[in-house]
N, C-alpha and C positions, 0 to 999 in steps of 0.2 A: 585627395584621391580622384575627385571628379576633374581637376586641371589633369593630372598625370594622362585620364581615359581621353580626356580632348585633345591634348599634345600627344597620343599614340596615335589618334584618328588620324590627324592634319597630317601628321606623318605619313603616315604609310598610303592615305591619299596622293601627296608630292610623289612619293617614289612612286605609283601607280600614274601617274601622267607625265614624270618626264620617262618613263621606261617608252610609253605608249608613245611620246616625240622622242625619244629615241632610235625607237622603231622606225618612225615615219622618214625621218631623216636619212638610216641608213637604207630607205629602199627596202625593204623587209617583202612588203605585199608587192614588191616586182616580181621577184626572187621567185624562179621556177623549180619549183620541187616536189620528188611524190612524195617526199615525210612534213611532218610539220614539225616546228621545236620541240613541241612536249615528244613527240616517238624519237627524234635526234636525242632528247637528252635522257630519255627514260633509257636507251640501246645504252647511252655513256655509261650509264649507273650502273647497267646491271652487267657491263662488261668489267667494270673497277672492280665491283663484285666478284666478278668469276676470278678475276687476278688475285684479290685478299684469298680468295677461296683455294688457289691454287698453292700462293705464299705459305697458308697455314697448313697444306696439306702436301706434302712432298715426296708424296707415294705418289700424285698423279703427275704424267711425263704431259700429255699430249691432252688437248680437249680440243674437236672439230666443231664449229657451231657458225652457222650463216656463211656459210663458205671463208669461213676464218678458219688459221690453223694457229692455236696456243699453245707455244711448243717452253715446252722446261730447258733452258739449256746455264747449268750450275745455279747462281740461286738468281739469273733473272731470266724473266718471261719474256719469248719474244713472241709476235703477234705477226705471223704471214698467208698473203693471201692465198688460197688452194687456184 
């Protein structure tokens, strides 16, 4: 058990430093931008979201949201800008 908890450590330490020289490499901290990752990828989620939400509910046509228009058209969702 105590091998298994050290081979988890080592782990997810490596993933945790080559993400971070990953990062490095690709230029990340040049990158001008007014979002950071986490609000880029929190928006992806919770747009997927609103899609599944859409998917299971097909009484709604149309959701306006950030100047996005989610429009129902037969059974897929297209995504245009307003």
């Amino acid at each position: 058990m105590r091998i298994t908890v050290i081979l988890l450590i080592m782990i997810i330490l490596l993933n945790s430093i080559t993400f971070y020289f990953y990062l490095k490499v690709k230029n990340m901290e040049s990158i001008e931008s007014k979002y950071s990752i986490f609000d880029v990828y929190m928006k992806a989620r919770f747009y997927d979201k609103l899609i599944l939400f859409m998917n299971n509910h097909p009484d709604i046509d149309q959701v306006e949201l950030n100047g996005l228009i989610f429009k129902r058209d037969g059974n897929k969702i297209k995504v245009e800008e307003e």
